[in-house]
N, C-alpha and C positions, 0 to 999 in steps of 0.2 A: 603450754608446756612443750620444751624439744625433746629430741631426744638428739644426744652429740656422741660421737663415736671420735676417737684421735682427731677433734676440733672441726669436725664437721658434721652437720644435723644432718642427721639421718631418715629424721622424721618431726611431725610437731602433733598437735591435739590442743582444741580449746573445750574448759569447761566452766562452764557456768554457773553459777548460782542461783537459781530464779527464784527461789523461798527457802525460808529457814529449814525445812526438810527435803526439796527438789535442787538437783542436780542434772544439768544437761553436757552432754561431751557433743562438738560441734567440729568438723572438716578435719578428721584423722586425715595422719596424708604421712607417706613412708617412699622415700627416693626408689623409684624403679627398680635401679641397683640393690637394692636391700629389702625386699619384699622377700616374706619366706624365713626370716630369721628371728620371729617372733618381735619386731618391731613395734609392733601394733597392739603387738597384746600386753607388754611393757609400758604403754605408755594409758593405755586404757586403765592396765592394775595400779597407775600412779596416779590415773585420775580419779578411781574409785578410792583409794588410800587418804587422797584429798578432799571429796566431798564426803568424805566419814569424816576428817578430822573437821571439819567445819559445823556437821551434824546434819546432813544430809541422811534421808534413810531411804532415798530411792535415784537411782539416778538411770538418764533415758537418752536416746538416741532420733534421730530421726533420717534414715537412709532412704536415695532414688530405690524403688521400685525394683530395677532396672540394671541393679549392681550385686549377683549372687557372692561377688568373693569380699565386698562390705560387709555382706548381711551375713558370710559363714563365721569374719572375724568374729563381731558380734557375738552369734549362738553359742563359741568356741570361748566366751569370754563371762559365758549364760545370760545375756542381754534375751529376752523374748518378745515374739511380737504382743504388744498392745491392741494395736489398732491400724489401719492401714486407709490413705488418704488419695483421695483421685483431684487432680489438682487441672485446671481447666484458665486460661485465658478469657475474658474479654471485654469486651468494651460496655462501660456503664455508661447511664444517661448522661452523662458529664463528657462522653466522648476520651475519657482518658482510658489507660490501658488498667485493668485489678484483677482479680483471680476471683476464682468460686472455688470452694474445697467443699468434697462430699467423705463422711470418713464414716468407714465399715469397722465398728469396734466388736469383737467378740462378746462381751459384756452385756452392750444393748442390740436389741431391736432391729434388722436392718439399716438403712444407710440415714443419718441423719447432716440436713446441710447445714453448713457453720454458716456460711452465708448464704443468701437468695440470689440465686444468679440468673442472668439476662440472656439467655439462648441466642445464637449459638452461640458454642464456646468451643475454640478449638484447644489441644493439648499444649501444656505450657511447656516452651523447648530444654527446661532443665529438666525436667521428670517427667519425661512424656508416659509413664508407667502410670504414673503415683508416687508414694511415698511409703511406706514401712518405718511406723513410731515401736521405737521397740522399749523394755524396761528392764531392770534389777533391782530385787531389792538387796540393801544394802544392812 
């Protein structure tokens, strides 16, 4: 989705549909120049508007770590955290490059790994934080 102002995007937002009740919004992004003007939160209220009309009844996010004025849009839009993921580089027996995710969910139990990873692993250069999965329901 864009957002256009007197024929020029202002901003964009992608959302996804990943199941008949889940909804993901993916790389908000709002021109430098236009930050501050509720941009962001316009285009999140047209995404939520969207994955209602489709029948989505939750829709979720997934921001770096590392980005507090993403994460305040967010809260400001009542997206919360979920679950939050440490994301880690490195090289499998295959000699290629893959990731290891360790995610600390509120919900459960300490940290559980998605995958089993091959130590060391150093931090993956887009989210050397982690990650922050946030949700609403819808």
């Amino acid at each position: 989705m864009l957002g256009v102002d007197a024929g020029t995007v202002a901003g964009a937002v992608h959302l996804a549909l990943v199941s008949a009740t889940e909804a993901w919004l993916e790389g908000l992004r709002v021109r430098g120049d236009r930050r501050g003007e509720g941009i962001g939160r316009r285009l999140i209220a047209e995404g939520e508007a969207l994955a209602r009309h489709y029948g989505a009844r939750v829709l979720r996010t997934a921001l770096p770590a590392h980005d507090p004025a993403a994460r305040a849009v967010a809260e400001r839009v009542g997206l919360r955290v979920l679950a939050q993921a440490v994301v880690r580089e490195l090289e499998e027996a295959t000699g290629l490059p893959g990731c290891a995710d360790v995610v600390r969910a509120p919900a459960l139990a300490g940290d559980v790994p998605v995958r089993e990873a091959r130590l060391p692993a150093r931090p993956h250069p887009w989210c050397p934080q982690g990650m922050v999965v946030m949700e609403k329901l819808l």
